[in-house]
Structure formats: C-alpha cells, structure tokens
C-alpha positions in Angstrom: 0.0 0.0 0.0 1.1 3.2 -1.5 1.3 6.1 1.7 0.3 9.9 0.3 2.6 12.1 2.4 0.7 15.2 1.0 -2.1 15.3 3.6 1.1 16.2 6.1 2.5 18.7 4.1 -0.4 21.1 3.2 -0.6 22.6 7.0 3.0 22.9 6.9 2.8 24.9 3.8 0.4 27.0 5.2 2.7 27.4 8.5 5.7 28.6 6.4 2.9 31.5 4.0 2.0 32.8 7.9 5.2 33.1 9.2 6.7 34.5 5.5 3.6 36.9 5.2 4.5 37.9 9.0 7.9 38.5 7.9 7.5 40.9 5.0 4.9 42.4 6.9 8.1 43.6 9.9 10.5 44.7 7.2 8.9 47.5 6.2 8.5 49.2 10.1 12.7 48.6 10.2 13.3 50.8 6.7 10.6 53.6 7.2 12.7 56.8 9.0 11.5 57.2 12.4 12.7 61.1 12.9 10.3 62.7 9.7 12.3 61.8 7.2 9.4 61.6 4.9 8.9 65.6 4.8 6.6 65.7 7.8 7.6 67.9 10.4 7.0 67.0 14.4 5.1 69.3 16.1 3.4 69.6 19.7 -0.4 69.6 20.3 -2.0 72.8 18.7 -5.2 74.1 20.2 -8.4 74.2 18.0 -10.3 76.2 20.3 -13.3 75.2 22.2 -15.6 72.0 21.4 -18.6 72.8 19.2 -21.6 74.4 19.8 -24.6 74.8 17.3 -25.3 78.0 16.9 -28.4 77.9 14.8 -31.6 79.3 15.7 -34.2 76.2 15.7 -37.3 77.2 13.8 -40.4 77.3 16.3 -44.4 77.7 14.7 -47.0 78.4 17.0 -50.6 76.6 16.7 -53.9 77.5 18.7 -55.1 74.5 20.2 -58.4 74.2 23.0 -58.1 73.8 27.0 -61.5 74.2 28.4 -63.2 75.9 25.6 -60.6 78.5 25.0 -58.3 79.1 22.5 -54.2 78.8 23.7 -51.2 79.7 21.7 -49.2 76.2 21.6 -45.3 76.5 20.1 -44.3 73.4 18.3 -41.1 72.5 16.5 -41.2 74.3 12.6 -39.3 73.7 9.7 -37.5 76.6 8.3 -38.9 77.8 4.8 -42.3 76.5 5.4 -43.9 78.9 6.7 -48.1 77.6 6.4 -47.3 74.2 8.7 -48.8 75.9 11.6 -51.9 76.1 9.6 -51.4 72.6 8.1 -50.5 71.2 11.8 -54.1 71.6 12.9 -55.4 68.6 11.5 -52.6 66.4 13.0 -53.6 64.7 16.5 -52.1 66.5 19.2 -49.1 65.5 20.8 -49.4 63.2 24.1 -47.7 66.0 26.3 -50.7 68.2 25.3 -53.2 66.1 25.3 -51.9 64.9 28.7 -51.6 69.3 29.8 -55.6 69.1 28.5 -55.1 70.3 25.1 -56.8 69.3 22.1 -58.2 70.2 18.7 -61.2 71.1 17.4 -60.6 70.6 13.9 -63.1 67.8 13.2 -61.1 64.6 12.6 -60.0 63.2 9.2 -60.5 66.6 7.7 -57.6 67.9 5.2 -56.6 71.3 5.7 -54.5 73.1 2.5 -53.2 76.4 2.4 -53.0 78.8 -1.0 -51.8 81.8 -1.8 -54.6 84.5 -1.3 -56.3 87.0 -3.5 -54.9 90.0 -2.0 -52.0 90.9 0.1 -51.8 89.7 3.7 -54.7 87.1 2.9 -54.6 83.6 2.4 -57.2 80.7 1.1 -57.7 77.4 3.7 -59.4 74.9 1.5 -61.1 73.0 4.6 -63.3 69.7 3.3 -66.9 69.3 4.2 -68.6 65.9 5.2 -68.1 63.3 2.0 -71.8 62.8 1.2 -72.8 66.2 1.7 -74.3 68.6 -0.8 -74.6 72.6 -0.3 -77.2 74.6 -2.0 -76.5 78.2 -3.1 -76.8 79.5 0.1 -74.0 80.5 2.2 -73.4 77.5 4.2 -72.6 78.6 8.2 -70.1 76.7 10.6 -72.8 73.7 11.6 -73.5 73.3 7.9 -70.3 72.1 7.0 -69.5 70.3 10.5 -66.9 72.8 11.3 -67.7 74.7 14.8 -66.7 78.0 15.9 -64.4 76.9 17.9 -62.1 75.4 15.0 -62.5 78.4 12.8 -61.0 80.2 15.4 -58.4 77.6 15.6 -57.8 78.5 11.9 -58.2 82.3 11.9 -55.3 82.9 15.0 -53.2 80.0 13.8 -52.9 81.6 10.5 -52.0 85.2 11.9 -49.2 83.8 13.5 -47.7 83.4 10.0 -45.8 86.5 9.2 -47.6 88.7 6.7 -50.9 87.4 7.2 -53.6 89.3 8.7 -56.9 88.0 7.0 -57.9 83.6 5.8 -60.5 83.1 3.5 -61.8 79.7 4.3 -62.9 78.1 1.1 -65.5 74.9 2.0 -64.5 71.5 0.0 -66.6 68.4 -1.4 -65.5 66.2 -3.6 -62.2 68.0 -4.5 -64.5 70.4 -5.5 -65.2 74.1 -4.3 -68.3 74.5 -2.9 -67.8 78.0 -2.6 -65.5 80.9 -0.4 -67.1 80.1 2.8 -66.0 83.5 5.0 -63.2 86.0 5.2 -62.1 85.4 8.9 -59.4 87.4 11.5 -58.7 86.4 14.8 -60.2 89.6 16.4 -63.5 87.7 14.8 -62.6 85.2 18.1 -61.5 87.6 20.8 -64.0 85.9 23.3 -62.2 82.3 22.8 -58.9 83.8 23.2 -57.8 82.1 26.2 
C-alpha cells in the first residue's frame, strides 16, 4: 500500500505562507525613518479652540389649540422655509404632552386642511373639506353646515396670523375636491372671546 505524504505537508505549507507573510509584513517598520524623514515635520499639540456648539436658531411655529373651551397659543417645532405648517399642523392629532396638559383640537377629525396663496396681500385661502356625502345649495353654508364649529374656525383664523404677513384667511369649504364655494373672510379679532 502506497502512503500519500501530502495530507502532512499542506498545514506545513500553510505554516511557512504565515510566518513568511508575517515576515514581510516587519520589514517595512525597520526601513521607514522614524525622525520625519518623509517631509513631515514634528510638532506639539495645537489648540483648536473650544468644542462645538450649534449655533443655529431652531425654527419654532405656534398653533392655537383648545383647553377648556378657550383658544391657547401652543409653540411646536417648525421647519425653516415653510412657513403655512402651523396652519397645516391643525389637523394632525395632538401631541401626548398636550393632550396629557388638556389640550386638544377642534378641527373635526379626518378633515384635510390646505393652504393657498390668497387673492390679496396679507390674505390667504384654507381649502377646509366638508362631510363626504354632503351637498350645499347656493346659500352660504354657516359653521354647523359644514360640521366645522366655531371653535375650529377660530383655531384656523389665529393660527394663521401667526404666520408672518398674514392678517386675513378666507376659508374656502370643500366636497368632492371640488369648491363649494368661499365660505367666509375670517381674523382672529373675529374670536376675541375664545382667546384664552
């Protein structure tokens, strides 16, 4: 019977790569010039001045939200360059820290709130949608006709004077992606006894 000495030999082949590969891998340190002889001057620790600080101003919107049947000036976080997401911010739920300090919103639920540009200077349109299902004659349709109450208009009107620039909302009622018609021309003065 013929004995294969190769099944010995392969781990010592792979021994003598290591310790080669380890080898090479020493020279190098012994040639390289310890005392900057590659052009790189020593030098001691510089100072870079203090650690850093952010300096930038955090943008901040403020939104009228209801505690007890009173409107309240809330300040949330903002985004810079958007300057209607107060407005828009209405019809997201509140926060659990203000529903939890008795704040809430009056804007009925699962309503879409959109701002446009207005008509004239210092106005703006709020497209607010009206009950799916519901049609409005001619007449001009009041807060219960549209399920919107007073309350939430108000919500609306002082929310959007917060905006810089904007001192009248014309609230334009919504169906079916469709304009029912401008609705009202509202300020917050219009809500002086909610002011809270």
């Amino acid at each position: 019977m013929r004995h294969r000495s190769w099944t010995f030999t392969r781990p010592r082949k792979a021994l003598a790569v290591l310790v080669a590969a380890a080898a090479l891998a020493a020279v190098p340190a012994r040639f390289v010039p310890v005392d900057g002889g590659l052009g790189i001057q020593p030098t001691g620790i510089i100072g870079a001045g203090g650690p850093p600080v952010a300096a930038g101003k955090a943008a901040t919107l403020t939104i009228y939200l209801v505690k007890g049947g009173r409107l309240v000036p809330v300040v949330r976080p903002g985004l810079p360059g958007q300057p209607y997401l107060s407005i828009t911010q209405l019809s997201v739920p509140v926060t659990s820290l203000e529903r939890r300090n008795g704040l809430r919103s009056a804007v009925p639920a699962g309503r879409q709130v959109v701002v446009r540009a207005g008509d004239r200077q210092g106005e703006i349109n709020v497209d607010v949608t009206v009950p799916s299902g519901r049609t409005l004659s001619g007449a001009k349709p009041d807060a219960a006709g549209v399920g919107w109450p007073r309350i939430a208009l108000g919500q609306l009107a002082c929310t959007a004077q917060t905006v810089p620039g904007v001192r009248r909302v014309m609230i334009v009622a919504m169906w079916d992606n469709q304009v029912v018609q401008p609705w009202m021309s509202l300020t917050c003065g219009d809500f002086g006894d909610l002011l809270g």
